[in-house]
MIDOSE-1310 file (N, C-alpha, C; in nm, 2 decimals, decimal comma, always signed):
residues 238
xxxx	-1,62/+1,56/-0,16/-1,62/+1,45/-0,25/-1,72/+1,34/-0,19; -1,78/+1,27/-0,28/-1,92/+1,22/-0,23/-1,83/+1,04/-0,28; -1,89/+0,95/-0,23/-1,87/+0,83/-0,28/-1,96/+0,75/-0,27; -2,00/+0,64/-0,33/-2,11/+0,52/-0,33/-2,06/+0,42/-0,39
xxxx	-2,10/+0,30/-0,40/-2,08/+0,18/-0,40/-2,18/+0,12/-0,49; -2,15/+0,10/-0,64/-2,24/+0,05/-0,72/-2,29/-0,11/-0,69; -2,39/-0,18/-0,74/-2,42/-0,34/-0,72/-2,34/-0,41/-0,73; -2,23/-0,37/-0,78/-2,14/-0,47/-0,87/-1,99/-0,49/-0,73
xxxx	-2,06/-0,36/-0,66/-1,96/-0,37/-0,54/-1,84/-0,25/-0,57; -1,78/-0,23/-0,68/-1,69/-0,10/-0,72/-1,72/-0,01/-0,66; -1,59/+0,07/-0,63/-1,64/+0,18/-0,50/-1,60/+0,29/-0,59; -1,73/+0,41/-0,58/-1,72/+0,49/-0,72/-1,70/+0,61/-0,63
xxxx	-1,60/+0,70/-0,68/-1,59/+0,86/-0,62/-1,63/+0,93/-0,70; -1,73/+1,08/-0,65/-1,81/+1,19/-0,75/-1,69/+1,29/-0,72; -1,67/+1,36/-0,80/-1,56/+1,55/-0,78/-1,59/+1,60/-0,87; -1,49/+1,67/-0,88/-1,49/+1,78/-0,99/-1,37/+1,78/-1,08
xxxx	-1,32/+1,68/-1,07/-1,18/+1,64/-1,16/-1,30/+1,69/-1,32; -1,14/+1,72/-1,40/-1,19/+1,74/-1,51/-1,13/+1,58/-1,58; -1,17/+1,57/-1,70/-1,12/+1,43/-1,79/-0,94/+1,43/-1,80; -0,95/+1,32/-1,78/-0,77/+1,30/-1,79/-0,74/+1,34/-1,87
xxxx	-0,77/+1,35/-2,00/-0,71/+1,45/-2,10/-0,68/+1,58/-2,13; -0,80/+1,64/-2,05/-0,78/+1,79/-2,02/-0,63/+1,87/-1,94; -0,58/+1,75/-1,84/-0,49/+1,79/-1,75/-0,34/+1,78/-1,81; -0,32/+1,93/-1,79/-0,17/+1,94/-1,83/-0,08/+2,00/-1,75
xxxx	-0,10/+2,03/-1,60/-0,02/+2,06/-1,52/+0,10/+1,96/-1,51; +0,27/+2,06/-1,45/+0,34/+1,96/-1,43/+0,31/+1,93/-1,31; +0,40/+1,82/-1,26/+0,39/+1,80/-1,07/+0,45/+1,89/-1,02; +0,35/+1,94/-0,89/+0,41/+2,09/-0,85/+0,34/+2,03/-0,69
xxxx	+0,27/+1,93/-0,63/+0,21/+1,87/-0,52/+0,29/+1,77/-0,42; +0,32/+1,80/-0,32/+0,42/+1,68/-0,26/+0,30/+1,64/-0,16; +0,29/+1,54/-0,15/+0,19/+1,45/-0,11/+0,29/+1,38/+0,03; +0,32/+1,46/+0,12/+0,40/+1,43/+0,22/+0,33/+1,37/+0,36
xxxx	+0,45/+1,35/+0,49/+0,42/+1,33/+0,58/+0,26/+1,38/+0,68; +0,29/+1,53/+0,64/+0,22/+1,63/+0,69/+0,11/+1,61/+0,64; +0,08/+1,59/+0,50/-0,06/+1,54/+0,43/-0,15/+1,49/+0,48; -0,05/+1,35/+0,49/-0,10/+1,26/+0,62/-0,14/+1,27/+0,68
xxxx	-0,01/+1,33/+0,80/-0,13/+1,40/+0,91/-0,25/+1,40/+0,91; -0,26/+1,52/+0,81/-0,39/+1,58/+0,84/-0,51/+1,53/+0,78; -0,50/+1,42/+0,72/-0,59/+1,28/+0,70/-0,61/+1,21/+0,78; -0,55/+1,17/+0,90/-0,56/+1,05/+0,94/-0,66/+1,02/+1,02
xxxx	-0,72/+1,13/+1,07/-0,84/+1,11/+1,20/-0,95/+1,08/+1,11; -0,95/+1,13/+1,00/-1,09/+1,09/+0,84/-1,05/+0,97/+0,79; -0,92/+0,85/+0,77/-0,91/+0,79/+0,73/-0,99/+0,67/+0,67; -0,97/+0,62/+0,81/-1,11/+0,51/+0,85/-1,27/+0,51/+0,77
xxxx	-1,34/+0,68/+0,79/-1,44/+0,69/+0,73/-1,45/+0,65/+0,59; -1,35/+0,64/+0,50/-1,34/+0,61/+0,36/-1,37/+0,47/+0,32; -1,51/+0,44/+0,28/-1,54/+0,31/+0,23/-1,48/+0,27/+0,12; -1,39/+0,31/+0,04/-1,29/+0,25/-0,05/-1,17/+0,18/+0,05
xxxx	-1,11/+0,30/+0,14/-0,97/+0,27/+0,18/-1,01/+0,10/+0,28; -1,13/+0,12/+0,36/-1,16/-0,01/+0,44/-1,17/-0,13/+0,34; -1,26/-0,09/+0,24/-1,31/-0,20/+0,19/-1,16/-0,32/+0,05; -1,06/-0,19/+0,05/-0,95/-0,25/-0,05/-0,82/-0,31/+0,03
xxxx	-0,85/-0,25/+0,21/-0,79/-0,35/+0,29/-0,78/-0,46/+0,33; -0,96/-0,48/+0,30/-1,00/-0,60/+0,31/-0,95/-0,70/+0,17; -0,98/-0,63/+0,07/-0,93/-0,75/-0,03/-0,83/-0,78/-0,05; -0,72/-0,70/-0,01/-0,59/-0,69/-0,04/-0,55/-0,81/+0,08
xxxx	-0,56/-0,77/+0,16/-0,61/-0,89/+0,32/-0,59/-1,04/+0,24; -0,73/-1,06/+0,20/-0,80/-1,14/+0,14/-0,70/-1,22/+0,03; -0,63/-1,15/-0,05/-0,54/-1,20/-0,19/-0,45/-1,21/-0,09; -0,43/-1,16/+0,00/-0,28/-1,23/+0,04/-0,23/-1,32/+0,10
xxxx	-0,40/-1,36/+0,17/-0,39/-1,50/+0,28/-0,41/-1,61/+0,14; -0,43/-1,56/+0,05/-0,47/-1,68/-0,07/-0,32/-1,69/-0,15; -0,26/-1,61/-0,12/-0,07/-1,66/-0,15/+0,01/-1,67/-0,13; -0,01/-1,66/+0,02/+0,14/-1,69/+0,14/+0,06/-1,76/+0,28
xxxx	+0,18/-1,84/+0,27/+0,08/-1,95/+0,37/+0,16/-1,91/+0,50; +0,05/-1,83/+0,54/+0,06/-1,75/+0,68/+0,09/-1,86/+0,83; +0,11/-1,80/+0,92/+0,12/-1,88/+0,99/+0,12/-1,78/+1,18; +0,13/-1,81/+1,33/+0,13/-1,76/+1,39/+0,25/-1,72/+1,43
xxxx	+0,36/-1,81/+1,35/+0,52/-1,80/+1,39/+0,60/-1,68/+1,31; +0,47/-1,62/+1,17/+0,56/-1,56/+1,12/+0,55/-1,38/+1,11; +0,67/-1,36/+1,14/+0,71/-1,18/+1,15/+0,64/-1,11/+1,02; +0,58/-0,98/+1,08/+0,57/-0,92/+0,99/+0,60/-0,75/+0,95
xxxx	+0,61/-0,67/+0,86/+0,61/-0,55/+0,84/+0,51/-0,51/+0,78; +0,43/-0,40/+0,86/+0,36/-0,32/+0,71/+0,41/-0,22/+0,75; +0,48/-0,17/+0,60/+0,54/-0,04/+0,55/+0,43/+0,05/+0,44; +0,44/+0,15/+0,52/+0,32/+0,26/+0,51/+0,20/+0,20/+0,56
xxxx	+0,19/+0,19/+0,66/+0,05/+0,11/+0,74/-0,09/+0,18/+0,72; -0,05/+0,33/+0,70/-0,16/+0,41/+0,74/-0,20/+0,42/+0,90; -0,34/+0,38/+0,90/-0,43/+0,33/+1,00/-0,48/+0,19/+1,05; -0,34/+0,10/+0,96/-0,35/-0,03/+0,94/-0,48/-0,11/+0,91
xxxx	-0,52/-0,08/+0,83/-0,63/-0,13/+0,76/-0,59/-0,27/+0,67; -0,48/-0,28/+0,63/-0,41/-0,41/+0,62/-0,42/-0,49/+0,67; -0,33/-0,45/+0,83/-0,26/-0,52/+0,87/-0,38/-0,61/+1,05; -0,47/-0,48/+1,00/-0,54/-0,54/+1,14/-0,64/-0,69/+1,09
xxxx	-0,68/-0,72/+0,98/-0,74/-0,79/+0,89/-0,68/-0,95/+0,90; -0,52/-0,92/+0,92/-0,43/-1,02/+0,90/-0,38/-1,07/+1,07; -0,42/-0,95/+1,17/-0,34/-0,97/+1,29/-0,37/-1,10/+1,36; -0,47/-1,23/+1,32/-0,47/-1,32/+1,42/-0,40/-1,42/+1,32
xxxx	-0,35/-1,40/+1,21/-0,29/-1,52/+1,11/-0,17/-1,51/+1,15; -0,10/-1,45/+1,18/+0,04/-1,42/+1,19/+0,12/-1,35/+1,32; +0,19/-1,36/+1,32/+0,28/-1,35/+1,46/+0,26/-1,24/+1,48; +0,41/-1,16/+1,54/+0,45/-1,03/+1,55/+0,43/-0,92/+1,44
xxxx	+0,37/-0,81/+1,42/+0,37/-0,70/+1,32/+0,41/-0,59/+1,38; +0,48/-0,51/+1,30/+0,56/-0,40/+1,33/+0,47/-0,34/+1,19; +0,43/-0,22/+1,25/+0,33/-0,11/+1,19/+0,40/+0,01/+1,15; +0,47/+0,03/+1,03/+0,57/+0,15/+1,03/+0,50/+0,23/+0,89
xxxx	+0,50/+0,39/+0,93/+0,45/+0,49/+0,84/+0,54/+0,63/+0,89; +0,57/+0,69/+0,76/+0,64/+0,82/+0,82/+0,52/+0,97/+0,84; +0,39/+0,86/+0,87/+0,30/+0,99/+0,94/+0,27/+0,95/+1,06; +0,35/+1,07/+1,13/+0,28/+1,03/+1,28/+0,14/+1,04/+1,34
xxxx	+0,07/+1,12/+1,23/-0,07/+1,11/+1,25/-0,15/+0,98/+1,23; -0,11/+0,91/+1,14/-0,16/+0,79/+1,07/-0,13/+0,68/+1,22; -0,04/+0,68/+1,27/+0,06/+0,56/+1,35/-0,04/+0,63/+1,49; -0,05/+0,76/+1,56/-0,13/+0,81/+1,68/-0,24/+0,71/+1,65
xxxx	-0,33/+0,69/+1,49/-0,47/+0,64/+1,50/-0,43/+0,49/+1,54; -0,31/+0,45/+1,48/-0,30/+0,26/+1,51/-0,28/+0,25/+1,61; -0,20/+0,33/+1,68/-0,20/+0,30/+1,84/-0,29/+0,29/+1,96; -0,42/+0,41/+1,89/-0,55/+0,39/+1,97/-0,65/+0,27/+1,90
xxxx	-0,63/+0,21/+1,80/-0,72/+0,10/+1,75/-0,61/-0,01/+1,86; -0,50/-0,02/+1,87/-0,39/-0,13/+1,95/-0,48/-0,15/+2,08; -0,47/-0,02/+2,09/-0,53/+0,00/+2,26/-0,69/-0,04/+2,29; -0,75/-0,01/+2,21/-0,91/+0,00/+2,18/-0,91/-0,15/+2,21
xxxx	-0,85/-0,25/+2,12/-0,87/-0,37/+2,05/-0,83/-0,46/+2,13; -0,68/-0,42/+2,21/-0,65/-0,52/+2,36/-0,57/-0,61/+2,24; -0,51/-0,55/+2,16/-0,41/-0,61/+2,05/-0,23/-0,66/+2,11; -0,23/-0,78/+2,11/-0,07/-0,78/+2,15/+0,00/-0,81/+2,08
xxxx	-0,03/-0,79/+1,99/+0,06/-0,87/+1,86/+0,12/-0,78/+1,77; +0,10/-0,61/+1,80/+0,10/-0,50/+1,71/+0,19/-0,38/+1,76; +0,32/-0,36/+1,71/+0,38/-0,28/+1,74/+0,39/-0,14/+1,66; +0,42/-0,03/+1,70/+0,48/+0,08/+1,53/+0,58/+0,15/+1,55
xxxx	+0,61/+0,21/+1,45/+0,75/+0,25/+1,43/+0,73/+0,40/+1,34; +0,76/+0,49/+1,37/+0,77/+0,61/+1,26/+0,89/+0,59/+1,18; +0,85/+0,57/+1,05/+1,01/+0,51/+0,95/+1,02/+0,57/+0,82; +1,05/+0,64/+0,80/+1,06/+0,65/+0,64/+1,22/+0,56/+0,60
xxxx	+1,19/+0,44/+0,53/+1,36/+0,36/+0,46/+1,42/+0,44/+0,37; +1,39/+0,54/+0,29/+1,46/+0,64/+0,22/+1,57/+0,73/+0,32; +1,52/+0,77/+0,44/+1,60/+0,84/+0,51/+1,65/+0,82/+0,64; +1,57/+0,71/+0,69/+1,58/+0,69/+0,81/+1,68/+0,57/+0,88
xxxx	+1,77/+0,54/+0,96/+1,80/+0,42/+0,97/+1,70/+0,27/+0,94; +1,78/+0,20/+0,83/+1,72/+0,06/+0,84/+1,66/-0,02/+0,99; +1,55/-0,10/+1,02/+1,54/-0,14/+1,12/+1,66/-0,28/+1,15; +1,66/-0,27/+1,20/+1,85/-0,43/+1,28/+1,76/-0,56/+1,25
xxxx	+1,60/-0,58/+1,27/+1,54/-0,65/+1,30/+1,49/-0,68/+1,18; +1,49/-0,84/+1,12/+1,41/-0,89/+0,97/+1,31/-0,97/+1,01; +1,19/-1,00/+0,88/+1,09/-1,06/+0,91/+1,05/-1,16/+0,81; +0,98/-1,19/+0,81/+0,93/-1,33/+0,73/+0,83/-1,27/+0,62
xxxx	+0,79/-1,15/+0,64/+0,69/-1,15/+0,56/+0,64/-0,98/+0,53; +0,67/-0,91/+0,46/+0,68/-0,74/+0,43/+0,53/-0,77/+0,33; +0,46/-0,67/+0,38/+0,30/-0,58/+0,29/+0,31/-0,42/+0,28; +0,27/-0,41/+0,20/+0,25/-0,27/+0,19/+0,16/-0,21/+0,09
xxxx	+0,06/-0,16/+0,11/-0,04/-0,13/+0,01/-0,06/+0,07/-0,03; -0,06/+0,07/-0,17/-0,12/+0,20/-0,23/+0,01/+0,26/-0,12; +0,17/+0,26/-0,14/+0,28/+0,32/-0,09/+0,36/+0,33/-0,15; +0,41/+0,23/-0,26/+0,51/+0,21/-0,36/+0,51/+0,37/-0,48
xxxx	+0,38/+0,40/-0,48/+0,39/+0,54/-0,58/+0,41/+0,63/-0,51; +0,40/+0,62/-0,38/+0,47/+0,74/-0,34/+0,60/+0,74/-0,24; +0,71/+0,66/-0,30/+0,84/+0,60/-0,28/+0,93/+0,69/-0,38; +0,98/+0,78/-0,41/+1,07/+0,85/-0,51/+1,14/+0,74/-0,61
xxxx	+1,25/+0,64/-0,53/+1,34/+0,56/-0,55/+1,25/+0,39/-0,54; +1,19/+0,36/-0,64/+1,12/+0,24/-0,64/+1,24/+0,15/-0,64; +1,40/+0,12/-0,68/+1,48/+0,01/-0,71/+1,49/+0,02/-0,59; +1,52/+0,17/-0,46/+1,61/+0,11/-0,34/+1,54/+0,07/-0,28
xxxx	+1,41/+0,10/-0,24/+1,34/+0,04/-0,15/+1,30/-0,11/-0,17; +1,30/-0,15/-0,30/+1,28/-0,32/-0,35/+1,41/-0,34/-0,30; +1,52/-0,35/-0,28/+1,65/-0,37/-0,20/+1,63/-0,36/-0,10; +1,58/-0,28/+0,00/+1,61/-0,25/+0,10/+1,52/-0,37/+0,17
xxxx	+1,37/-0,40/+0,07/+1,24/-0,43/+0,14/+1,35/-0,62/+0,16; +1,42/-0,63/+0,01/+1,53/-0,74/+0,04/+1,58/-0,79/+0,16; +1,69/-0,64/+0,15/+1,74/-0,71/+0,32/+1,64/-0,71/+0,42; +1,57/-0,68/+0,39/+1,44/-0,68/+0,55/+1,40/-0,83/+0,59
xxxx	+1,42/-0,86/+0,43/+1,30/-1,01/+0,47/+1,43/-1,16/+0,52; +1,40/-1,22/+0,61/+1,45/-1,29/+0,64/+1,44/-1,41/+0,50; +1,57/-1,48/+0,50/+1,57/-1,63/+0,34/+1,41/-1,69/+0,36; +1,39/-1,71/+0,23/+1,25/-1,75/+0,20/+1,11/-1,64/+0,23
xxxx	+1,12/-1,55/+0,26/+1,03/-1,46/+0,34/+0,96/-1,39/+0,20; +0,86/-1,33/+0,20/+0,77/-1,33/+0,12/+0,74/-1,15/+0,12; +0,72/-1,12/+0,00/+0,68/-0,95/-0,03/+0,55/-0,93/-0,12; +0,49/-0,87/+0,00/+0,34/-0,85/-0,14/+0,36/-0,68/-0,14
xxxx	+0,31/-0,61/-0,28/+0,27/-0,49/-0,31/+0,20/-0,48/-0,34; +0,05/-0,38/-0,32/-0,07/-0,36/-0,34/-0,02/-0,22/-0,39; -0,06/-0,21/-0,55/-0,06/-0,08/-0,55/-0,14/-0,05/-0,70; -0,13/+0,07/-0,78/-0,23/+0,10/-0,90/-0,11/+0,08/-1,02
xxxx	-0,25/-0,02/-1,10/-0,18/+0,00/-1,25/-0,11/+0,10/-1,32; -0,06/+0,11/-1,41/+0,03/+0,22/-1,47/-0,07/+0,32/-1,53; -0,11/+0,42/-1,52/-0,21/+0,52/-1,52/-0,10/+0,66/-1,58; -0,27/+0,77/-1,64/-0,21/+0,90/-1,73/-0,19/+1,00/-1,65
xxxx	-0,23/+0,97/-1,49/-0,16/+1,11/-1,39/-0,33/+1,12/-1,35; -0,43/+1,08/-1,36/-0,54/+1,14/-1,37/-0,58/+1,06/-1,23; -0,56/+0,97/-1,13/-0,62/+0,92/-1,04/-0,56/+1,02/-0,90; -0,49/+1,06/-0,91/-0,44/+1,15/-0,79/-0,39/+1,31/-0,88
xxxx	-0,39/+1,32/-1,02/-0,38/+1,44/-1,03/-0,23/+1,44/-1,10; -0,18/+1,48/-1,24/-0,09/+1,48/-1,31/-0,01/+1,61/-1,21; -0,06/+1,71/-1,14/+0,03/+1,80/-1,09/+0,06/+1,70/-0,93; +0,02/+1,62/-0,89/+0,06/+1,53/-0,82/+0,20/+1,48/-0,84
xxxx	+0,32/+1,48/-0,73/+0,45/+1,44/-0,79/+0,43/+1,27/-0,67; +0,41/+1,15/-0,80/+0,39/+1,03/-0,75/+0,47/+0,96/-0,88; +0,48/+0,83/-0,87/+0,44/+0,75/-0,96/+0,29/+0,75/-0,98; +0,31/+0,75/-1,12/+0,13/+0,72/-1,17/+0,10/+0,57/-1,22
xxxx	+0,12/+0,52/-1,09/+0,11/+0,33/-1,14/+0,26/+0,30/-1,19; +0,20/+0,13/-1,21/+0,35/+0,06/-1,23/+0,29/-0,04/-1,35; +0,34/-0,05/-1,46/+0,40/-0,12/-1,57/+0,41/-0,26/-1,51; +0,33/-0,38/-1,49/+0,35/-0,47/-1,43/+0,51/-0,55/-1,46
xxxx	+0,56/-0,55/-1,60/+0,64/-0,65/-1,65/+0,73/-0,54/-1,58; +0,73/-0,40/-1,58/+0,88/-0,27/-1,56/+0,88/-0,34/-1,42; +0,80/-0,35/-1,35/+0,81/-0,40/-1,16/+0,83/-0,51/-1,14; +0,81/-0,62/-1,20/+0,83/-0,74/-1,17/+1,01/-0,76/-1,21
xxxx	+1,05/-0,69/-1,33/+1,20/-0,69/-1,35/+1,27/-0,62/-1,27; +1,25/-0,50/-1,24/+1,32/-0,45/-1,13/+1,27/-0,51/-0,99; +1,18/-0,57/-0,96/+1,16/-0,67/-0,84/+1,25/-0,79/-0,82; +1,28/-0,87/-0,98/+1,35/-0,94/-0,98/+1,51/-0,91/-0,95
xxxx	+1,53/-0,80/-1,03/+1,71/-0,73/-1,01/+1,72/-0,69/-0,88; +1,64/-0,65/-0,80/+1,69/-0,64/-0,68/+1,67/-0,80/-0,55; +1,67/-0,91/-0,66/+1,70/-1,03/-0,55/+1,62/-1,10/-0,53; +1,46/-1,09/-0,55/+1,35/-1,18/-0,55/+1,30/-1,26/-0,67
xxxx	+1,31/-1,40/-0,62/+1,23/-1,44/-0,72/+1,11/-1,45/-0,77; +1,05/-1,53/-0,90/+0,90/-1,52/-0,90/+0,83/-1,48/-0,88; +0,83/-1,28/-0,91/+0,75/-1,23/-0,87/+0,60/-1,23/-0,97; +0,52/-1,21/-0,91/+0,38/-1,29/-1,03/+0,22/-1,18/-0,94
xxxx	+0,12/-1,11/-1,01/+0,06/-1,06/-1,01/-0,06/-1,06/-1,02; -0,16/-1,04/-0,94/-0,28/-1,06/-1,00/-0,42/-0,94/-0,97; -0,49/-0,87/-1,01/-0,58/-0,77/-0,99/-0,66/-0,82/-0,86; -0,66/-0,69/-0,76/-0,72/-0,75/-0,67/-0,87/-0,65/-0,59
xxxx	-0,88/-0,54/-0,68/-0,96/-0,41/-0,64/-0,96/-0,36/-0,78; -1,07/-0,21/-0,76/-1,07/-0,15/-0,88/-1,14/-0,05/-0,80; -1,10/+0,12/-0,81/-1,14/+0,24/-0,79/-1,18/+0,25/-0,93; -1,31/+0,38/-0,91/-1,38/+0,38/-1,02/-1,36/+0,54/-1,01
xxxx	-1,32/+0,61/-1,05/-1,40/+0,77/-1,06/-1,43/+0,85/-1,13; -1,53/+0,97/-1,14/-1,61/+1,00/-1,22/-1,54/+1,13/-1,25; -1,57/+1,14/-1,42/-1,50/+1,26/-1,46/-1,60/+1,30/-1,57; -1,58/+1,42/-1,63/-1,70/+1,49/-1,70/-1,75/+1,44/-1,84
xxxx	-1,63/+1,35/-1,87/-1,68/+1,24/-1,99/-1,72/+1,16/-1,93; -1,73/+1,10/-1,88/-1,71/+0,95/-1,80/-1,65/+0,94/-1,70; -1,69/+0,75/-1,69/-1,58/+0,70/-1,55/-1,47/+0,62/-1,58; -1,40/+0,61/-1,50/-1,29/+0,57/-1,53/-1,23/+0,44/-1,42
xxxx	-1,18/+0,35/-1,44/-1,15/+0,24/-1,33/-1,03/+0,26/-1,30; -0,94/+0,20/-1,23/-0,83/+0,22/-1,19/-0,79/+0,10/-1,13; -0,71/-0,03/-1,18/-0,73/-0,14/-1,09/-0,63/-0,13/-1,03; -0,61/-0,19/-0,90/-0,53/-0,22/-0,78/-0,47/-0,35/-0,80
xxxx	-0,37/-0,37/-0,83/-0,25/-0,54/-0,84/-0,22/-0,56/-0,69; -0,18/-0,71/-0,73/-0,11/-0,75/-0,55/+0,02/-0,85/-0,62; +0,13/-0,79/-0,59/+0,27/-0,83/-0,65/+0,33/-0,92/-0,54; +0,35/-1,06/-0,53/+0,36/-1,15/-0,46/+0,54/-1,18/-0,54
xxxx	+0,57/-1,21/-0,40/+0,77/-1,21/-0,45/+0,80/-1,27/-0,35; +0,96/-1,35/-0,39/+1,00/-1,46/-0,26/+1,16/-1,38/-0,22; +1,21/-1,40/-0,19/+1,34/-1,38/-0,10/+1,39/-1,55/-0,13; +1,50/-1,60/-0,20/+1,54/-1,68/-0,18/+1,56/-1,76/-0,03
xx	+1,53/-1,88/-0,07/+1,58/-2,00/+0,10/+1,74/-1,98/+0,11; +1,79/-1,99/+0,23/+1,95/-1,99/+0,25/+1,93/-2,15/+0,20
């Protein structure tokens, strides 16, 4: 797969995908731990994945007023491409992904970088014990579609956050299966108003949205965009 970067700055992927229309596979693809794995030493090379860390970075220092006192999570870190962007705004960060390949790479950027502020955790919250420890401030980007149970983990991400503590989600609009593949078993995007209500039912308020990236990729009719949202949500104050 080839990629470039039009003037306009959109980061465009070439394949061999056929037109979303064409595809009628069911999901028959588990896009797992092990996947992972075996991504993670190529991660970094991906001028999409760097460059949507950055914006996602970017929209989030523009809606939570960061600070050095305050805790943080990124859940599904990857390679932390998030989270390294954010590491001098904010206190302590705990780096948790259920690929241990992904977390080996954050450990050697920790090391590389002479980082003290960066810890990680191999975690999957679907199966794994909850961590004892809450924080002020939960991120997580392009990981929500591939969560099976989107209400529990909007609960779970609940009790994580300490009163008043703040939740952003970076992840893809509600899409026809065509950006990762209809035989893909994901969520294919989120219905902004369906997530913000179930954001709200599980205990947050004001959750509020705004486009923050766009994947572009090319298919044999055409291209296609794919925007990326950043879901900003509060944890009530005690």
């Amino acid at each position: 797969m080839a990629n470039r970067v039009n003037n306009n700055g959109v980061i465009r992927f070439s394949n061999n995908l056929r037109s979303p229309q064409t595809i009628m596979t069911k999901p028959t693809t588990q896009l797992d731990a092990a996947h992972f794995d075996s991504k993670a030493r190529q991660w970094d090379d991906n001028p999409v994945f760097r460059e949507r860390g950055l914006k996602i970075a970017q929209a989030i220092r523009q809606a939570v007023p960061l600070h050095r006192e305050m805790s943080a999570l990124d859940y599904g870190c990857g390679t932390g491409l998030l989270s390294f962007p954010l590491k001098d705004e904010v206190g302590a960060i705990l780096l948790a992904d259920s690929s241990g390949g992904m977390l080996e790479v954050v450990n050697e950027k920790i090391a590389s970088q002479d980082v003290a502020n960066m810890t990680t955790l191999q975690l999957d919250l679907l199966s794994d014990p909850t961590p004892t420890r809450t924080f002020d401030l939960i991120v997580t980007s392009m990981t929500l579609h591939h969560v099976p149970d989107t209400d529990h983990i909007l609960r779970v991400f609940h009790d994580l956050l300490n009163p008043g503590g703040y939740l952003c989600i970076a992840d893809l609009d509600q899409e026809d299966g065509s950006f990762h593949g209809i035989e893909v078993d994901v969520h294919h995007g989120f219905d902004r108003d369906e997530l913000g209500r179930r954001t709200a039912d599980a205990g947050f308020s004001d959750p509020s949205f705004q486009t923050v990236f766009s994947i572009a990729k090319q298919f044999e009719n055409g291209t296609r965009d794919y925007p990326v949202f950043l879901m900003n949500a509060r944890r009530a104050a005690a």
